[in-house]
C-alpha positions as CSV (number, residue, x, y, z in Angstrom):
1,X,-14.6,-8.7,-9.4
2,X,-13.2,-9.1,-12.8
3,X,-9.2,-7.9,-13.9
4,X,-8.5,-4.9,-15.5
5,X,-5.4,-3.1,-17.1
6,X,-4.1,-1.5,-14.1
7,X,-1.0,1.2,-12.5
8,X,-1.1,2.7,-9.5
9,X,0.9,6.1,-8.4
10,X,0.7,8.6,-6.2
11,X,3.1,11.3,-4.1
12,X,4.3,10.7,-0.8
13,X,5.0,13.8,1.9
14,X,5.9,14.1,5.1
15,X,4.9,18.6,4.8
16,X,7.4,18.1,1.6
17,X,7.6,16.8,-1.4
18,X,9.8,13.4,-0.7
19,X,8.3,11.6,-3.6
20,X,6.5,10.9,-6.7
21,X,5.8,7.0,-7.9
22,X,3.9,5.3,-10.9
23,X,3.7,1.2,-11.3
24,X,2.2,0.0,-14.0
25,X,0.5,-3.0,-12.6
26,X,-0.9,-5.0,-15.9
27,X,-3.8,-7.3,-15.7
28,X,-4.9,-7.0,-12.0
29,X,-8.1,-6.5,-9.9
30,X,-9.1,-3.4,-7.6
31,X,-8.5,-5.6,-4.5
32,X,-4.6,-6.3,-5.7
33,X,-4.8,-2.5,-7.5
34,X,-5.3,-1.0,-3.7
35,X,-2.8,-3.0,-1.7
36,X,-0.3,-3.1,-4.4
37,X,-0.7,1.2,-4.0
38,X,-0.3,0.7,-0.1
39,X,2.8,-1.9,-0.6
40,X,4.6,0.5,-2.7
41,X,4.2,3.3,-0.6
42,X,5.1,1.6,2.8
43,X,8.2,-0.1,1.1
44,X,9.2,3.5,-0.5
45,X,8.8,5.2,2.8
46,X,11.2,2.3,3.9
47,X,14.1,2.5,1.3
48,X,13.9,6.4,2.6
49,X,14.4,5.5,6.2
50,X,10.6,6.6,7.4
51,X,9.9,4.3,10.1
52,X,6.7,5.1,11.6
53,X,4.0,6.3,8.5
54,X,0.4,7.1,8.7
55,X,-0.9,6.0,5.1
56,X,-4.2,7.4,3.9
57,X,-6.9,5.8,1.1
58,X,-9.8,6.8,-0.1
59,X,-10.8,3.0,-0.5
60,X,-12.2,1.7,2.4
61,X,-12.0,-2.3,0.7
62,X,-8.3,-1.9,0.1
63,X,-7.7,-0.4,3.6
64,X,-9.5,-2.8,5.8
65,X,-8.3,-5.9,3.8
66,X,-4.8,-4.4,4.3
67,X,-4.9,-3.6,8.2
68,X,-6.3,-7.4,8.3
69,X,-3.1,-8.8,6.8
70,X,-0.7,-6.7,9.1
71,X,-3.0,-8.2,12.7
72,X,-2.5,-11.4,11.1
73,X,0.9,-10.9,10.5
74,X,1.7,-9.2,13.8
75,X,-0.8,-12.3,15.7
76,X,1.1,-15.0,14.1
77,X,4.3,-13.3,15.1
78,X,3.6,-13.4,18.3
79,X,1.9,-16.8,18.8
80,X,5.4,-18.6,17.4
């Protein structure tokens, strides 16, 4: 997959408005474009003290590779 001039924003909500984001990303591909969007919004939702989120995508590639990182993450916490 080849690198393209990328941002990422979106809104986050919880029934309301809590807020709106835009990150200009630069050179990037999809792959980093989608869990760069995720990142942002989890760390955001963070900062505003939310700490359970459901977090919606409409890429499937972004949303697997993601949920792969957090069971490797949570496996390797708990193997050490």
């Amino acid at each position: 997959m080849g690198s393209r001039i990328a941002a990422i924003g979106g809104v986050l909500w919880d029934g309301n408005w809590i807020l709106g984001y835009n990150h200009y990303l630069g050179e990037c591909s999809i792959f980093y474009v989608e869990l760069w969007d995720i990142l942002d919004e989890l760390v955001f939702l963070q900062i505003q003290g939310y700490n359970r989120v459901v977090t919606q995508s409409n890429s499937t590639f972004g949303s697997l590779y993601w949920i792969r990182g957090v069971m490797e993450k949570l496996c390797n916490s708990k193997s050490t």
